[in-house]
N, C-alpha and C positions, 0 to 999 in steps of 0.2 A: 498712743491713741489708736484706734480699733476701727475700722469699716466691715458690715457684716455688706456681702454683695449676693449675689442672687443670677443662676445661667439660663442663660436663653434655648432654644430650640437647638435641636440637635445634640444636647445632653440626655438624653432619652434612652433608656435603659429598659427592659423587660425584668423585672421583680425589685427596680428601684423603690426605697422608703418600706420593702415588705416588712425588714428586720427593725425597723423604728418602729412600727406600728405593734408589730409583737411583743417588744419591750418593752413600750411605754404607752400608755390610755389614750395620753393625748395627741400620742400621733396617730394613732388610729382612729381619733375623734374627728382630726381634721377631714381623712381619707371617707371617714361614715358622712361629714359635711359636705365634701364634694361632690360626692354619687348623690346625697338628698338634692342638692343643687340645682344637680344636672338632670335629677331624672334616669339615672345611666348607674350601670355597674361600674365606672371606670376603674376603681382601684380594682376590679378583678381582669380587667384590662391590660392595667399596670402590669399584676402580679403574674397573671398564667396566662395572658392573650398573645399576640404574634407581633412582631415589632413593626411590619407595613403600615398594619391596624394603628398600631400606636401613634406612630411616624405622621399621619394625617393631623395635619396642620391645629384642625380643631380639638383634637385629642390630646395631640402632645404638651399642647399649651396648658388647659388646667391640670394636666397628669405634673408636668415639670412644677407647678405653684403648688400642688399639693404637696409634692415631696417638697419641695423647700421649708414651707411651715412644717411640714410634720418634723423635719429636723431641728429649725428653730424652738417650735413647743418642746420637744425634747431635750434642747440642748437649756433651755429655761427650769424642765423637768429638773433636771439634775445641777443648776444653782446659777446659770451663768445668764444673769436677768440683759433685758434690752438694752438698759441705757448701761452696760459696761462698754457699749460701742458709741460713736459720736458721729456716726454717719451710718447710711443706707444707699446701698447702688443695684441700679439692675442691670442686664443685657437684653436689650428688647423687652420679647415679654418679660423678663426678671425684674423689669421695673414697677409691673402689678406685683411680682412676688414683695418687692422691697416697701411697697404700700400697704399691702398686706400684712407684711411681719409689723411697720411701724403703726399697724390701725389706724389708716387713712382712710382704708376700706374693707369690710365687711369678708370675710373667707369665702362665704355664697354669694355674695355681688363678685368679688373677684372672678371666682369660678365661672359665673354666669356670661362676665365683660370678655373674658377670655375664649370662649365657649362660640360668644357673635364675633371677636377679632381674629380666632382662626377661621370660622366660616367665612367669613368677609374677604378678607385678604383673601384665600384660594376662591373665589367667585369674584374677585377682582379683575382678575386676567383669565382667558383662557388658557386650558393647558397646553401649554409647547410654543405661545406666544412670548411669554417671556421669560427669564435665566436670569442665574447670578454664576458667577466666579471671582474665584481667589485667587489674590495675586502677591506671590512671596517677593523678596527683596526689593519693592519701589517704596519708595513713602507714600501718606495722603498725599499730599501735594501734586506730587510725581500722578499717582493713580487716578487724581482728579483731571488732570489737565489732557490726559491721556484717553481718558470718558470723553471730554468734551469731543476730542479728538474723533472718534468713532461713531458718536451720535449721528452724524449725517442727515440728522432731520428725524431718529427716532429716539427714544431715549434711552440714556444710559449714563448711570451717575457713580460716584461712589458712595456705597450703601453703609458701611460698617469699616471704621479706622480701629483695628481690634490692638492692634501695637506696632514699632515701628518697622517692622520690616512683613506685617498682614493685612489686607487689604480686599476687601470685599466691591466689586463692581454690579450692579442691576440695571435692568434693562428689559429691552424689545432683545431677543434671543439673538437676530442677526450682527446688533450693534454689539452686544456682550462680546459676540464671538470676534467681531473686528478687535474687539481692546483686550482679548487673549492675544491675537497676532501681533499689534501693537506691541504690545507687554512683552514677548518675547524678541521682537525685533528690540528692543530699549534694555535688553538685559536682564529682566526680570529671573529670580533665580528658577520659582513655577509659576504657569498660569493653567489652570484649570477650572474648568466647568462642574458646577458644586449639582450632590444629589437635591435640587430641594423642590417645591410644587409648584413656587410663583415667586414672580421678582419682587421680594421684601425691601421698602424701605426705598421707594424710588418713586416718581411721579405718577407711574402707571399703579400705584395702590389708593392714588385720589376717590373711586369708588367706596376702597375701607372706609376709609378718614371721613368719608360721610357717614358711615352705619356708626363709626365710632362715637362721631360726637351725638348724634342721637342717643346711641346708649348708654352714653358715659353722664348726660344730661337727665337722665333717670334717674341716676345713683350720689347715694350722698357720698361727700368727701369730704374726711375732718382734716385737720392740720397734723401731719404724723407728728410721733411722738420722738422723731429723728429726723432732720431734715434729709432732703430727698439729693442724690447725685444725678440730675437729670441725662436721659439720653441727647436729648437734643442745646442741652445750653452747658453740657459739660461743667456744669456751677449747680451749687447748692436751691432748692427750693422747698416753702414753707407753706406757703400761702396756698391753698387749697382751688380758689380758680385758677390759678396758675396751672397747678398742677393739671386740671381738668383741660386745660387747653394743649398743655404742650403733650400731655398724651395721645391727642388728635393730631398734634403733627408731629407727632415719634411715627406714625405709621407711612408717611414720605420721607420723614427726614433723616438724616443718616444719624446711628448711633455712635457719638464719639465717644470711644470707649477711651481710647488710651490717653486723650484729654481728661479724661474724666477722672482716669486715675492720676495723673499730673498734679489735677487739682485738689484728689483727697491727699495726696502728698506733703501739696503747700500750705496744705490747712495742719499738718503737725501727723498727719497717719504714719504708725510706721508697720502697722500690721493690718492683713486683710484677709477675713475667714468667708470663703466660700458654702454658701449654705445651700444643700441641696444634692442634686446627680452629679455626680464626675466631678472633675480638674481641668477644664480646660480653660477658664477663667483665671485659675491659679497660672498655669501655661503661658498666658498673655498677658498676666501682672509683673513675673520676674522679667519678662522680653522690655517692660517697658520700665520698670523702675527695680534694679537688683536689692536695689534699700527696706521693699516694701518683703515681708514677709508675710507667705502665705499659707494657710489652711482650710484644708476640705474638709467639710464636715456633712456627711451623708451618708452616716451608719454606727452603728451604738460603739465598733471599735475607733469612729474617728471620735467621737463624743470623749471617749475613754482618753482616748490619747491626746486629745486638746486640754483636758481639765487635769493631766497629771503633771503635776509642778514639777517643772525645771531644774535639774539639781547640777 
């Protein structure tokens, strides 16, 4: 059994999806969709603009869904239809991708939701108010109680349980930094302070989670055509308000990643095809399940190389 998954921010690449688009129509159709969308050149963005540019929260977000679809349309181009998979997952924002790919929602509504959810989120905080950091060798568990630990009356949670020994904390910038020092007085193997604009994924993005549900309240949402690996209930979902709600609180509530893969496990997965930028979702799938078996597909030689039979 198959999971296609979908990566989140900081997969971001400068001429990412250029060589899909060239190959195939419809990946390039997608990229013609998003700039109509947007209003915006982005795929020239993508292709020959500067990676700061890119990197900007609002940017990076429909650039990383477009390249995801444009690889999926492709990888469909070339015979390998939707439902050969029995599930859909995202990482953060890859959860609009994973709605998208299973037409839940529209490629230019996506683009658009993603477009207000990176603006939002970086006008949520101001800048240098709040931080995330990584935290190697503790568990959730460990990283959570360790948050609690530092908040001291600001906040600071665990943001992202990416597999068992990664660990993303967010926050008010002072508290973050207490549960780096924390983190390495308790053993931690690193704790560092992540490049990123604003604290994803914590209580201080409550401003997003308002502009969210307004805009996500404008937009239809069918019943995907794959059930959904939610970020926030790490469990399968169908039902289309559901969906709409818990997208509004994916943007406080911590993304269980490695639960999430747990549970595509125990539903019978034993393969998971990253669709889109980079590998580092493959990275955090082997750390958390050696069983699952993984592939990136985000460029015509991984297309090639996924669809050559086994011998």
């Amino acid at each position: 059994m198959r999971a296609f998954v979908f990566p989140g921010q900081g997969a971001q690449t400068i001429g990412m999806g250029q060589a899909l688009a060239a190959n195939y129509p419809v990946a390039k159709a997608v990229f013609d969709e998003v700039d109509d969308a947007l209003g915006q050149d982005l795929s020239g963005l993508i292709w020959e603009g500067d990676i700061e540019t890119l990197t900007l929260t609002a940017n990076a977000q429909p650039a990383l869904m477009a390249t995801s679809l444009a690889a999926l349309l492709a990888l469909q181009a070339e015979g390998m239809a939707l439902d050969t998979a029995s599930f859909v997952a995202g990482h953060s924002l890859g959860e609009y991708s994973a709605l998208a790919a299973a037409g839940a929602i529209s490629i230019a509504d996506t683009a658009r939701l993603l477009r207000i959810r990176g603006t939002a989120m970086q006008e949520a905080v101001p800048v240098g108010v709040g931080a995330m950091a990584a935290i190697l060798g503790m568990d959730f568990a460990a990283v959570t109680a360790l948050a609690e630990a530092a908040a001291q009356g600001d906040v600071c949670q665990a943001a992202n349980d990416n597999d068992p020994g990664q660990v993303v904390v967010s926050g008010h910038r002072a508290a973050v930094e207490r549960a780096l020092d924390l983190a390495k007085e308790a053993g931690a193997k690193r704790a560092v302070l992540l490049p990123v604009s604003a604290p994803f994924h914590c209580a201080l993005m409550e401003p997003a989670a308002e502009r969210m549900a307004l805009a996500l309240a404008e937009v239809d949402i069918a019943a995907p055509a794959l059930p959904l690996v939610s970020n926030v209930l790490a469990s399968a979902v169908s039902d289309p308000a559901m969906i709409r709600s818990l997208l509004v609180e994916q943007v406080t509530g911590a993304v269980r990643w490695r639960e999430s893969m747990m549970y595509l496990a125990s539903e019978g997965v034993t393969e998971v095809w990253e669709i889109g930028a980079g590998k580092s979702l493959s990275g955090m799938i082997r750390r958390i399940d050696r069983a699952l078996t993984c592939q990136a597909i985000g460029s015509p030689e991984n297309i090639a190389k996924a669809l050559t039979p086994k011998t």
